[in-house]
C-alpha positions in Angstrom: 0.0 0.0 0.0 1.3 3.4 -1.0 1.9 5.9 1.8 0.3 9.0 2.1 2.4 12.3 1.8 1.9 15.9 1.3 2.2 16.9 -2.5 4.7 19.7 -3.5 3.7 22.9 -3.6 4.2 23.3 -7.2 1.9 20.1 -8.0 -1.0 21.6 -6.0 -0.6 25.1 -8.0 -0.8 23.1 -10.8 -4.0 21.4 -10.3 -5.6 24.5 -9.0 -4.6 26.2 -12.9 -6.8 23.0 -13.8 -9.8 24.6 -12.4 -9.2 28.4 -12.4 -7.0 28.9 -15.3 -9.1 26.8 -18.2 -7.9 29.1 -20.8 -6.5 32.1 -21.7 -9.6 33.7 -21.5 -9.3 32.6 -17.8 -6.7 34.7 -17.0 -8.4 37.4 -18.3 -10.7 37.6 -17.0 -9.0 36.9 -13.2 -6.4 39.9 -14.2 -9.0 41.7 -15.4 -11.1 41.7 -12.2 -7.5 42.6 -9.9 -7.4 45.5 -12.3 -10.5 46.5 -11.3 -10.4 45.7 -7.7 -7.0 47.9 -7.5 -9.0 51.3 -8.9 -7.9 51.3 -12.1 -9.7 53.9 -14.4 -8.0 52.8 -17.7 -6.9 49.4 -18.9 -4.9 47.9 -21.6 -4.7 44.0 -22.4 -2.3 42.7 -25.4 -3.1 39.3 -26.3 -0.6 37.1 -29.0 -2.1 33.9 -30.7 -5.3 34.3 -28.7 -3.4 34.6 -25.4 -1.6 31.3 -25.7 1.8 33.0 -26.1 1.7 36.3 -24.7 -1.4 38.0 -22.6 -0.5 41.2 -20.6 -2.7 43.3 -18.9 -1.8 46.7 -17.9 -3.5 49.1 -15.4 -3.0 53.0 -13.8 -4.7 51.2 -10.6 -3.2 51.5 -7.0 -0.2 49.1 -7.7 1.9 46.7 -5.5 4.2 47.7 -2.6 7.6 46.2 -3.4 7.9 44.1 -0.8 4.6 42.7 -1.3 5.3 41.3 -4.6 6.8 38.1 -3.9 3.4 37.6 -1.5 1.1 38.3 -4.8 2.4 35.1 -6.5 1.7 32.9 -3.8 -1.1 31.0 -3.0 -3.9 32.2 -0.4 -2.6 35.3 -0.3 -4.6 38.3 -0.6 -5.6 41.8 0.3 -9.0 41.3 -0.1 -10.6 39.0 2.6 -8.6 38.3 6.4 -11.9 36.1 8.2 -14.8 34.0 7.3 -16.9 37.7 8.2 -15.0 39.0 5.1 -15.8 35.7 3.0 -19.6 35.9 4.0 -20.0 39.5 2.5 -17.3 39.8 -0.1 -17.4 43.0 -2.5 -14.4 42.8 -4.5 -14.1 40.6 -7.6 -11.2 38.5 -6.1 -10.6 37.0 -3.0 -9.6 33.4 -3.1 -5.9 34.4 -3.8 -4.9 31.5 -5.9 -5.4 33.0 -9.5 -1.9 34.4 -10.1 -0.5 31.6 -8.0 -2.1 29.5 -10.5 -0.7 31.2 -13.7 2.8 31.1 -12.1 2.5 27.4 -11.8 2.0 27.1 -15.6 3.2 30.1 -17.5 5.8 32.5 -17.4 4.9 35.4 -15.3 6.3 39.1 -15.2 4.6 41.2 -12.2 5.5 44.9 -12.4 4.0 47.8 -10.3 4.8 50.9 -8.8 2.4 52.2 -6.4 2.0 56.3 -5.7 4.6 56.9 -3.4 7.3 54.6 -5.0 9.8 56.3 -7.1 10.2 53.8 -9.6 8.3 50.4 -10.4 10.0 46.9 -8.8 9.3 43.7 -11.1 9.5 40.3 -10.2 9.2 37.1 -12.5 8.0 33.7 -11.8 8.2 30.3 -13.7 7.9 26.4 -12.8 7.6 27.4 -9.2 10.5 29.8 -8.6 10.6 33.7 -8.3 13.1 35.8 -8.5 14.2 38.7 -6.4 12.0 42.1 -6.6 14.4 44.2 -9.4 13.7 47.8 -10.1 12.0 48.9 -13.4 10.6 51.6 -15.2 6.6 51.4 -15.5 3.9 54.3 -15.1 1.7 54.0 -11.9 -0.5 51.0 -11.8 0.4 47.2 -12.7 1.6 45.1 -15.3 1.2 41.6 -15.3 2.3 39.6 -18.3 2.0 35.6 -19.0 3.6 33.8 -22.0 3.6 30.1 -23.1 0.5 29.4 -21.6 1.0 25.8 -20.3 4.3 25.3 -21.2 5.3 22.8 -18.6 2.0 20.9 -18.9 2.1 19.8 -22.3 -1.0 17.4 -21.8 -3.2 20.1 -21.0 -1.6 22.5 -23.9 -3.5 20.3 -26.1 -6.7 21.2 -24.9 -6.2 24.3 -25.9 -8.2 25.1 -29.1 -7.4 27.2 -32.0 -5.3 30.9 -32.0 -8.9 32.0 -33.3 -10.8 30.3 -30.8 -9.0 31.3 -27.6 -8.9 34.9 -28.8 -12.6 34.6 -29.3 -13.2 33.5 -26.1 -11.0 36.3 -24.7 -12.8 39.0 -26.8 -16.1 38.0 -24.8 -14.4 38.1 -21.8 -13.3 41.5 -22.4 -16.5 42.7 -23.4 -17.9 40.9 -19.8 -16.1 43.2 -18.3 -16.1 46.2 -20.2 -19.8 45.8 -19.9 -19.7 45.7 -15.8 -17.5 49.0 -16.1 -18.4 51.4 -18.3 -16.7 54.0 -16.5 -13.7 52.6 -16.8 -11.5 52.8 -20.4 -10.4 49.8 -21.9 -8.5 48.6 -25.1 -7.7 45.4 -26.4 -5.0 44.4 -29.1 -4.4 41.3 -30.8 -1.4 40.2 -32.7 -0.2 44.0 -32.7 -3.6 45.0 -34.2 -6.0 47.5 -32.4 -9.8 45.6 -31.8 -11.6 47.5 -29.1 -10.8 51.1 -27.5 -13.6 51.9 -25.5 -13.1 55.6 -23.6 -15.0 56.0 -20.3 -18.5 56.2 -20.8 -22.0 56.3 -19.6 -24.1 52.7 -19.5 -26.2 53.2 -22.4 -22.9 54.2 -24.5 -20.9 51.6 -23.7 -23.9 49.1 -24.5 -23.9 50.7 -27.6 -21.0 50.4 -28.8 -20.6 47.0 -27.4 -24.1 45.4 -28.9 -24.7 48.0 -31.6 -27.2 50.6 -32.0 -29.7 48.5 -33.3 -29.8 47.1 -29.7 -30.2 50.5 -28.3 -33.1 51.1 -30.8 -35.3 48.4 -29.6 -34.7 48.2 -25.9 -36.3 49.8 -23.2 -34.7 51.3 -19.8 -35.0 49.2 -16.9 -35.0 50.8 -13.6 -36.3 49.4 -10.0 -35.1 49.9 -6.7 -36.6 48.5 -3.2 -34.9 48.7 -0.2 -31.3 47.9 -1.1 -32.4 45.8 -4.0 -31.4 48.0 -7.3 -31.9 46.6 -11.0 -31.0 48.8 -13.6 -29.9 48.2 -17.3 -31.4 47.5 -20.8 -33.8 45.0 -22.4 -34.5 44.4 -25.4 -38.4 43.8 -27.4 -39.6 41.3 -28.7 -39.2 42.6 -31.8 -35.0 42.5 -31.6 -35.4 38.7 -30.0 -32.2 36.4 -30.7 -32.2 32.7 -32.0 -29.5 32.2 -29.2 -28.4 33.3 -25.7 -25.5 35.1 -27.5 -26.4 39.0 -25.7 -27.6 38.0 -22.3 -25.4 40.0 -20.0 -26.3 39.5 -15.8 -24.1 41.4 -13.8 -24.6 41.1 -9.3 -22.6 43.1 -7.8 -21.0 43.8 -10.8 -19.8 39.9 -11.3 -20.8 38.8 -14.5 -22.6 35.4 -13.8 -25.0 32.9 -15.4 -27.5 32.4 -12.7 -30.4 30.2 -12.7 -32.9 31.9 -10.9 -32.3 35.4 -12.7 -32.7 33.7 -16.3 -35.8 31.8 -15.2 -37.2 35.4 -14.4 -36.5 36.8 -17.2 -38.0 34.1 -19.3 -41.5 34.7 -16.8 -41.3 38.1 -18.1 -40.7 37.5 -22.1 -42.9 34.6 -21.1 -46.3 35.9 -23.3 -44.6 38.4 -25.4 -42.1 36.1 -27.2 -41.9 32.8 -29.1 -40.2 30.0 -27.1 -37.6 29.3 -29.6 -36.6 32.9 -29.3 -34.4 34.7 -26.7 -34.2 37.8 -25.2 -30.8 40.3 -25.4 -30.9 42.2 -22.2 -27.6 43.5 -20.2 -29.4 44.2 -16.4 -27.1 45.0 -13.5 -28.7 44.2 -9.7 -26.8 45.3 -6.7 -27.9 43.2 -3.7 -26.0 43.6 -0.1 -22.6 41.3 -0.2 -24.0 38.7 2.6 -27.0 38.4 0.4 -25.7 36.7 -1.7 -22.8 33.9 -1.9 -20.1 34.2 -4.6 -17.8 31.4 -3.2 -19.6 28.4 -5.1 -17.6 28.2 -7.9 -13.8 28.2 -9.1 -14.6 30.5 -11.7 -17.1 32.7 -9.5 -19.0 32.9 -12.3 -22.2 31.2 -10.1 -23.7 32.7 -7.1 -25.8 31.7 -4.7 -29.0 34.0 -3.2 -29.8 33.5 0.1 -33.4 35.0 -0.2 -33.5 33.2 -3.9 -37.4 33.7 -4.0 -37.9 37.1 -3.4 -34.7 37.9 -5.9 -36.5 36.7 -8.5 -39.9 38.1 -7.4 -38.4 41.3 -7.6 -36.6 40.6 -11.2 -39.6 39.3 -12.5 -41.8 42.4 -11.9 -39.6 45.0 -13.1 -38.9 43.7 -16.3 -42.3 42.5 -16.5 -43.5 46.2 -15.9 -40.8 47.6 -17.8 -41.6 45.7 -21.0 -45.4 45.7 -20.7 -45.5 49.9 -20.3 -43.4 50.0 -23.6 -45.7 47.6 -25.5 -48.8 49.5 -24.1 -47.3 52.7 -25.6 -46.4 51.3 -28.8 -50.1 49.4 -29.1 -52.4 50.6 -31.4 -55.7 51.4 -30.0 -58.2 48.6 -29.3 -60.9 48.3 -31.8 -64.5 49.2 -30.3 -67.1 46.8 -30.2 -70.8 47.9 -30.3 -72.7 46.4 -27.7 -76.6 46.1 -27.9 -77.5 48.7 -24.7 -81.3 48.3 -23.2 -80.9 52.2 -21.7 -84.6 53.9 -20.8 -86.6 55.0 -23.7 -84.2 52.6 -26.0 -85.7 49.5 -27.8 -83.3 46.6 -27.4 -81.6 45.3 -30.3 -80.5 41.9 -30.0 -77.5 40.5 -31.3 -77.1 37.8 -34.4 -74.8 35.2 -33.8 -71.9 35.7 -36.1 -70.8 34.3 -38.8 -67.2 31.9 -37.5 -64.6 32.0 -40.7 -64.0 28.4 -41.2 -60.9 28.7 -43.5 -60.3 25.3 -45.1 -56.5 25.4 -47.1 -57.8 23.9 -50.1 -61.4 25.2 -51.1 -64.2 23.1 -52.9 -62.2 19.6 -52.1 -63.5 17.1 -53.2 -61.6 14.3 -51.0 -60.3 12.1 -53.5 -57.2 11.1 -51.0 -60.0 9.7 -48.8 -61.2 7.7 -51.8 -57.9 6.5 -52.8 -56.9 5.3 -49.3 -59.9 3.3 -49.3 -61.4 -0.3 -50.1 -64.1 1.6 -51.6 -61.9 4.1 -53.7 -60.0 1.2 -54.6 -62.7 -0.8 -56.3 -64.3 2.4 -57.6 -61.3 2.8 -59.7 -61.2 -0.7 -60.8 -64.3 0.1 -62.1 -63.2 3.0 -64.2 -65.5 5.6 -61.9 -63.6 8.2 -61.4 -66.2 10.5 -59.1 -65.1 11.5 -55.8 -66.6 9.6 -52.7 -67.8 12.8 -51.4 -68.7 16.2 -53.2 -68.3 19.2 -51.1 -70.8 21.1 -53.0 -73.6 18.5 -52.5 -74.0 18.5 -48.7 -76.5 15.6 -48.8 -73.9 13.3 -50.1 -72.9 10.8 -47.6 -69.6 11.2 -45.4 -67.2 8.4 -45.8 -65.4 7.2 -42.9 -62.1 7.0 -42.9 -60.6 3.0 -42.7 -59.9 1.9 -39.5 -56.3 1.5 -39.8 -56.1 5.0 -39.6 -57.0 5.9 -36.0 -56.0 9.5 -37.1 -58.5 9.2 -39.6 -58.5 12.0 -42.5 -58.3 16.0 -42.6 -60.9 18.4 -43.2 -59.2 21.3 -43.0 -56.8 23.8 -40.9 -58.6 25.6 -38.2 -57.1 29.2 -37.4 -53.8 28.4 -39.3 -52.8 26.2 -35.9 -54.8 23.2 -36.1 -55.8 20.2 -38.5 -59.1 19.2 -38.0 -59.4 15.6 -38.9 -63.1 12.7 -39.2 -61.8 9.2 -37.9 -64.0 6.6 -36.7 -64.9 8.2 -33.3 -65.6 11.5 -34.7 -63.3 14.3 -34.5 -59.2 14.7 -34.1 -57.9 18.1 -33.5 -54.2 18.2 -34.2 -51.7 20.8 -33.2 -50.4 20.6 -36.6 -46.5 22.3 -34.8 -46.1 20.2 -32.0 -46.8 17.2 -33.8 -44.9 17.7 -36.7 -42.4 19.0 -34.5 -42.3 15.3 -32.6 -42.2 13.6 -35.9 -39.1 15.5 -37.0 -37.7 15.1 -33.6 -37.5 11.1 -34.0 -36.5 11.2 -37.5 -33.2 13.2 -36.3 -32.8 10.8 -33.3 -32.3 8.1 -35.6 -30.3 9.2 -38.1 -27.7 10.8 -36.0 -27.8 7.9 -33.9 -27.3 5.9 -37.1 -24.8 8.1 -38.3 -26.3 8.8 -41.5 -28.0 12.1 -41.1 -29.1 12.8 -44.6 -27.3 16.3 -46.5 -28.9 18.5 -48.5 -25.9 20.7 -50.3 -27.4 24.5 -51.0 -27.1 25.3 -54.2 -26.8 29.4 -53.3 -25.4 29.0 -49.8 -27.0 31.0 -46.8 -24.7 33.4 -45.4 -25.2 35.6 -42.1 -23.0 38.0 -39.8 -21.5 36.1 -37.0 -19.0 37.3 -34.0 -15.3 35.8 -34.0 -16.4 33.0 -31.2 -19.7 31.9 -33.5 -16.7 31.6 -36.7 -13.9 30.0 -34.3 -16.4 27.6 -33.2 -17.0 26.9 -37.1 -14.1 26.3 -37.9 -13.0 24.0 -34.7 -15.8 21.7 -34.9 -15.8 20.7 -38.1 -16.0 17.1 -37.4 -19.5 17.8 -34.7 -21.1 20.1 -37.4 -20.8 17.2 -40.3 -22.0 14.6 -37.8 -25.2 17.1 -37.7 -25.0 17.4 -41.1 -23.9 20.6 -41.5 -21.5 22.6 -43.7 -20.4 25.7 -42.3 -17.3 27.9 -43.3 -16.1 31.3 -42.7 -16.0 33.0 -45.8 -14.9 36.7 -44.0 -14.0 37.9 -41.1 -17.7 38.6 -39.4 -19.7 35.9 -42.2 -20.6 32.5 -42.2 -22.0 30.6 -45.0 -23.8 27.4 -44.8 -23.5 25.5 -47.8 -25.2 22.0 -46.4 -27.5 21.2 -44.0 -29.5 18.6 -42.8 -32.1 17.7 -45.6 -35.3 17.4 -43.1 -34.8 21.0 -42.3 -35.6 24.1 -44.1 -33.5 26.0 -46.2 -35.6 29.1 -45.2 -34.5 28.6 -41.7 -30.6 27.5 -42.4 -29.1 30.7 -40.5 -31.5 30.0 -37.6 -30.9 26.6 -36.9 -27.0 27.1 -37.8 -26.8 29.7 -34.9 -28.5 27.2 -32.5 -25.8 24.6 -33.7 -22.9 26.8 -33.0 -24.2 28.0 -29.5 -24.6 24.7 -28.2 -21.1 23.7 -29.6 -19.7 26.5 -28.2 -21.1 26.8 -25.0 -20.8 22.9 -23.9 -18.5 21.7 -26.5 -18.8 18.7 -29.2 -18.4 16.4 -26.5 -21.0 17.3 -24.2 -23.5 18.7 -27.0 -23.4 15.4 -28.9 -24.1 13.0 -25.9 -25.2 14.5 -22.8 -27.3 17.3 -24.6 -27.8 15.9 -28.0 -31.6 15.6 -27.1 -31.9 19.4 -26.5 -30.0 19.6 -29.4 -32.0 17.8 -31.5 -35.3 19.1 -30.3 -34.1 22.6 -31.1 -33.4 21.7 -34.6 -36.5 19.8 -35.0 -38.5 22.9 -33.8 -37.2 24.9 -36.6 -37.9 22.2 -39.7 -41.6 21.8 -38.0 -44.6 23.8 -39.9 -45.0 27.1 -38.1 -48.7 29.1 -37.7 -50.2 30.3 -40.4 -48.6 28.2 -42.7 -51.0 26.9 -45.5 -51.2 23.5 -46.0 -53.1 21.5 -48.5 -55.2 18.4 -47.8 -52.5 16.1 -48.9 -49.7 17.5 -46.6 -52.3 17.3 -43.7 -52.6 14.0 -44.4 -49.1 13.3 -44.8 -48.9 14.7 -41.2 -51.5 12.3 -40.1 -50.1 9.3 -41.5 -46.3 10.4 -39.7 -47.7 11.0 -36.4 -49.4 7.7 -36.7 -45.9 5.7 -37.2 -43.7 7.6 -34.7 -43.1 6.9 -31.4 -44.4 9.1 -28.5 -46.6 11.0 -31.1 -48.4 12.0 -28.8 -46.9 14.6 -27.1 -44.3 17.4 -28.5 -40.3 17.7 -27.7 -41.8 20.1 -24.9 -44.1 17.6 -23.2 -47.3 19.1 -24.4 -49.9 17.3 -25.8 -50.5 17.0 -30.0 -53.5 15.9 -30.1 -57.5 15.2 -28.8 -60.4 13.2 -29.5 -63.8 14.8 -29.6 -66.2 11.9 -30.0 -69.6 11.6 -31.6 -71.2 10.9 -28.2 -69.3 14.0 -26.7 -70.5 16.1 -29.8 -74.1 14.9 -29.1 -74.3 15.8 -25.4 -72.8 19.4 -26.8 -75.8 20.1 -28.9 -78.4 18.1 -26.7 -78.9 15.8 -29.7 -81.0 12.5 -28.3 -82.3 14.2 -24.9 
């Protein structure tokens, strides 16, 4: 049996990296947040091939003491938090004191800093688990940290790193995280000696301007609540500027970007009857809550928190962006239409009213139902017989009403009922189908088994569909290559900022390619192939189902009805959609007689 001993220091720096330092965006983000913590009003980050080889941040905030600098690099130290009082009501971004300790471990790190009263700056350096002595240098006020070779002395986890355009784009949303939280801070970031962002100090709805675009700013509306010391405050965007993916969702508590359950289940209650449920809102909101309400230690990332009154958080959320979006639609409404009402006022005679007149608006008028005829013993000896006149007329209402065989419990369609439904005759009496969700379902299994199969049918576009995408959405691309033909797409850059799709799966729509493409890239992205092809390939697939499936108000003829009829009846768990909702009822004859008193 193998004895137990204490592993070097070095080791156990080295498997913290593991968790804290993922990638370079990572560090960033962690040298970022210092940055911030330390008062700095402008801040400059150089990145080289993404960040793998060189990332240096530099800041004009308070700066290190030299003899403090050998202290930064070591684990658990910090300036930030002394007891578990501090811990329970934390306000900076850092406090855990392992980050730069981490990077130490597995890069090559240069610390510089000069703090107000120094007359120069000191700089220290750090590699494989050695420092060396504080040296002077020349540096402004502020701080300088710089990290090169990214994993250089763990070469098995170097080569989980992704691509130079991947890692940047990962980087380039972290930087915009954070210029986000801060607008009042100035930020630039370079890349490969080439200038992409310089953002001055600004006001809120500036810097979301020019982070998101103006076209953001155009259709959002100005979220503002405050009760007690509860504050929410940002931008939300209408319906009418909805996303097909979670790409401009920006939560900041306490300004601390995170990705927090309870907040994105409010905001969904609030879009909840206002937008479709394949589409997402953009928002960027901002709530300040008191430090020991709420727990930021419950992550290695701290990019999860923890509410201790979790309920009336999202109470609160809920309402103001309910109220929020629900004054702005109110405005924008057109009047209601006014209905006269009969009125029996003194000296008036009472006029009653008619029943009106319900628009039954059948997708293919004056059908004659041959399909029903042909799918029929009695269709098929009629044509033996050379007769070729349909088995029912819908111009001669006396003619009888064939039943549809009973191998078809779904029996046969009548007609589409307020673009939504397909009203169907079987042997019972009537089928009410929500034409979506069923078609939805039958897509769904179709996908299931050919990717499960492997042999996810391709239909190559002969004008391919291109669309603007951000440098993560065309790194992503062009890593997963291998994921994206397993889903039977064909996706390549064919710009800077533009994708094209020149294949995709053949049961989807052409008319939806960029949609479902974007879908595809944000689960790729945001999970990775791995996890988004078996532990989420269900989602997945249900997503890209939803956008082949036949939408409202989409026409369809008899036979398509049908066709949808005869599909639901040979797939499994037709029943109900991807979302667990039913697809279809039974009204029966008897229930249709008790309706109209017919027999009492």
């Amino acid at each position: 049996m193998s004895s137990i001993q204490l592993l070097p220091d070095l080791l156990i720096n080295q498997i913290a990296a593991g968790e804290v330092i993922e990638r370079p965006a990572s560090a960033l983000k962690e040298l970022l947040e210092n940055s911030l913590d330390a008062g700095a009003t402008d801040i400059a980050v150089q990145l080289e091939s993404g960040g793998i080889k060189l990332l240096r941040v530099r800041d004009n905030g308070g700066g290190i003491a030299p003899e403090q600098l050998p202290l930064a690099l070591m684990r658990h130290a910090t300036s930030k938090i002394a007891s578990l009082d501090d811990l329970q009501r934390v306000a900076s971004m850092g406090f855990r004191g392992e980050a730069l300790a981490s990077m130490a471990a597995v890069a090559q790190v240069t610390l510089t800093s000069r703090n107000a009263d120094a007359a120069h700056a000191w700089k220290i350096e750090a590699a494989d688990g050695t420092q060396s002595a504080a040296a002077p240098a020349a540096h402004a006020h502020g701080t300088s940290v710089e990290i090169r070779e990214l994993y250089f002395n763990t070469p098995a986890r170097r080569k989980f790193l992704k691509s130079e355009s991947t890692e940047f784009a990962w980087c380039e949303e972290t930087f915009k995280r954070i210029a986000l939280s801060r607008p009042d801070v100035a930020f630039t970031l370079q890349h490969n000696d080439r200038m992409v962002w310089q953002l001055p100090a600004q006001n809120m709805q500036q810097r979301i301007t020019a982070i998101l675009g103006s076209e953001f700013g155009q259709h959002a509306v100005n979220v503002e609540r405050q009760i007690g010391a509860l504050h929410l405050y940002g931008i939300a965007a209408l319906p009418a500027y909805s996303r097909s993916t979670r790409d401009e969702q920006y939560f900041f508590v306490n300004g601390r970007f995170v990705r927090d359950k309870v907040l994105m289940h409010a905001v969904r209650q609030a879009y909840q009857d206002i937008l479709h449920h394949q589409r997402h809102p953009a928002f960027v909101l901002f709530i300040e809550v008191p430090p020991e309400q709420v727990d930021v230690n419950v992550h290695p990332a701290k990019s999860e928190v923890r509410f201790r009154e979790s309920q009336g958080i999202h109470q609160f959320v809920f309402h103001a962006l309910q109220d929020a979006l629900s004054a702005t639609m109110q405005e924008s409404a057109p009047a209601p239409a006014i209905i006269a009402a009969p009125e029996n006022k003194p000296g008036n005679s009472f006029v009653p009213m008619q029943q009106q007149r319900i628009p039954f608006g059948v997708a293919q008028q004056q059908a004659s139902y041959r399909l029903w005829e042909s799918l029929t013993e009695k269709g098929d000896e009629g044509r033996e017989k050379g007769n070729t006149a349909p088995a029912f007329d819908a111009t001669l209402p006396s003619s009888p009403f064939p039943l549809p065989a009973v191998e078809h419990p779904l029996g046969f369609a009548l007609g589409q009922l307020s673009g939504i439904y397909i009203l169907a005759q079987n042997q019972q009496g009537l089928i009410v189908v929500d034409m979506h969700a069923a078609h939805e379902r039958i897509v769904y299994e179709k996908l299931k088994v050919a990717f499960d199969r492997q042999q996810m049918p391709t239909q190559p576009l002969l004008i391919p569909v291109t669309f603007s995408a951000d440098t993560l959405d065309i790194a992503t691309a062009e890593e997963e290559q291998e994921a994206l033909h397993q889903l039977g797409f064909e996706l390549a850059p064919i710009s800077t900022n533009t994708l094209a799709v020149r294949a995709m799966p053949a049961m989807l729509k052409q008319a939806r390619a960029e949609a479902a493409a974007r879908e595809v890239l944000h689960e790729l992205r945001e999970f990775g192939a791995s996890r988004a092809l078996t532990e989420r390939r269900n989602e997945l697939l249900a997503t890209l189902a939803c956008h082949s499936a036949v939408r409202a108000n989409q026409q369809l003829s008899l036979p398509e009805m049908n066709a949808i009829l005869r599909e639901m009846e040979q797939t499994e768990r037709a029943d109900q959609c991807n979302h667990g909702r039913p697809t279809w009822f039974q009204v029966t004859l008897a229930e249709l007689d008790a309706m109209f008193m017919r027999g009492t």
